[in-house]
N, C-alpha and C positions, 0 to 999 in steps of 0.2 A: 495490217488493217485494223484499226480502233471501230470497237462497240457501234461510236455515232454513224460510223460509215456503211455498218449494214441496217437498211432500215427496217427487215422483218426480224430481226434479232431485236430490235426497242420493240417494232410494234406486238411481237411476241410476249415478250416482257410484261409491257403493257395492260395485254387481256390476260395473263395470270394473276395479276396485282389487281384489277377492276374488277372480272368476274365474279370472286366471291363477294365484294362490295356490293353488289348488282344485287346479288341473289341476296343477302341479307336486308339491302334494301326496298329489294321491289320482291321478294318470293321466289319460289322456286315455278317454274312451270306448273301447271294443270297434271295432279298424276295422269297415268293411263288410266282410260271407263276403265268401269267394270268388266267382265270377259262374262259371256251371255253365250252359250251351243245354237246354234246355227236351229230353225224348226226341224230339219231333217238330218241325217246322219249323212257325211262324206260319204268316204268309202271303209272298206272292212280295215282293220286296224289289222298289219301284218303280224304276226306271231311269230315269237321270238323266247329263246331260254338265255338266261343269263344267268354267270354261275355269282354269287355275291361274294363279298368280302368276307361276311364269317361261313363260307363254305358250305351254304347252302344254295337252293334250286329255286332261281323264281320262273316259272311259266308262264307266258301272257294267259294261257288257253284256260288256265287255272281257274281265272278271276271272272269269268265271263258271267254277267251278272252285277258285278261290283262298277264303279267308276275307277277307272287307273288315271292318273295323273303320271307322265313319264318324262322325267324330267334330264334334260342331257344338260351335263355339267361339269368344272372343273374347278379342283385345287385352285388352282393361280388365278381365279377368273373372279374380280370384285363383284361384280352385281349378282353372280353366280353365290357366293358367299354371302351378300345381304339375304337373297331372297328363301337359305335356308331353315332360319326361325321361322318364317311363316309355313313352311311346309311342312315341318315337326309338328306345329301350331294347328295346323288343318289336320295333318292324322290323327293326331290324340283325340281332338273333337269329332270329326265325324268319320272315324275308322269302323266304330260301331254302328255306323247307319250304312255302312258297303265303299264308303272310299282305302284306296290304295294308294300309296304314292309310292314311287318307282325310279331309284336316283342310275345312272347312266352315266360314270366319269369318263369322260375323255380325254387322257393323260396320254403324255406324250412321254415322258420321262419318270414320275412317276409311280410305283411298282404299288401290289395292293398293300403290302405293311404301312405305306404310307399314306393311302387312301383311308387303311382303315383305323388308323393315329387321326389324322380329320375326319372320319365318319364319329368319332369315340369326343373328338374334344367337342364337335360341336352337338353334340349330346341327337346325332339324326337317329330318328326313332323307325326307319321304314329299309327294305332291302336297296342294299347299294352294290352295283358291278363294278366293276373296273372294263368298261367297252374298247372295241379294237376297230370299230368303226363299223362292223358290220351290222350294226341294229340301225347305228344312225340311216346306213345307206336304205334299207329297208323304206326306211319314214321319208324317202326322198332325200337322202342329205343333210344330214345340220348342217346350215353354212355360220353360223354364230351361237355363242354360247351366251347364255343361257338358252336353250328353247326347249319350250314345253308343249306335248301333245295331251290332250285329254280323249281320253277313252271313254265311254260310255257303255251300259253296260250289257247292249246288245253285240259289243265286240267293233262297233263302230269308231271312225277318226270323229269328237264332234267340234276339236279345236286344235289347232294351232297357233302358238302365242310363242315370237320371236322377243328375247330380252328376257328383262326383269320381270318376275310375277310376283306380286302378294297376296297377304291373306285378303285382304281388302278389297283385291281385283279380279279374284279367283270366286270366293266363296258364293255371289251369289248365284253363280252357274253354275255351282258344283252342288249346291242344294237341290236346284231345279233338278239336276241329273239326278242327283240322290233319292228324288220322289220315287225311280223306277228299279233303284236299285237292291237289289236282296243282305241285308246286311252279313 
């Protein structure tokens, strides 16, 4: 069977050769708004220890007070990989006013030497686990990677944000939250 004879094989073809033509043409989509905390807090943000990659203890129960940003993510996962500059990018800046961010690999394959070779190159400034799915399950389930919850610092859930997050999309509700939080 010849190329011409499958036609979602051309028309495949097709929208990889036009789509980026498209997007340099016409733009890329409208990013995500902004991520804004709900007036009121969800429910209680489960509590959970996770051991990190350099063999230390992070406690959720710890931080109560702070903003946790917790962020479930992986190795192999692109958008997971862009959107870790910006969250180096938010701790440095506002770690001093009571933010935490809180990395959650969910590797399949994996081991933490290798976790913490990517925790090292890409210069992550905050605790990272290597998870086993038990935290996920906790938070309902990651069903996609990237997802991030925002904690707030009465120990509340005050977001959930499935995908890609930046600093762009994050920061102004993570200020708001910051007003209440104890550095």
């Amino acid at each position: 069977m010849s190329f011409l004879n499958r036609p979602w094989s051309v028309f495949g073809g097709l929208v990889a050769v036009l789509l980026p033509i498209l997007i340099v043409a016409f733009g890329r989509p409208d990013p995500a708004p902004a991520w804004a905390p709900p007036d009121t807090p969800t429910t209680d943000a489960p509590d959970f220890v996770l051991n990190t990659i350099d063999n230390e203890t992070f406690h959720l129960r710890d931080y109560r007070g702070k903003v946790v940003v917790l962020n479930f993510w992986a190795t192999w996962c692109p958008p997971c990989r862009r959107e870790i500059p910006d969250l180096v990018a938010l701790q440095k800046e506002l770690g001093d006013q009571g933010l935490q961010i809180v990395g959650v690999a969910l590797e399949r394959n994996a081991g933490v030497k290798a976790v913490r070779s990517f925790a090292e190159k890409m210069d992550i400034n905050y605790p990272v686990g290597l998870g086993d799915g038990s935290i996920a399950q906790r938070y309902g389930g990651v069903r996609s990677l990237p997802t991030t919850f925002v904690i707030g610092p009465e120990g509340n859930i005050r977001g959930q944000i499935p995908g890609l997050v930046t600093e762009e999309r994050l920061r102004p509700g993570l200020e708001k939250l910051l007003e209440g939080a104890s550095p």
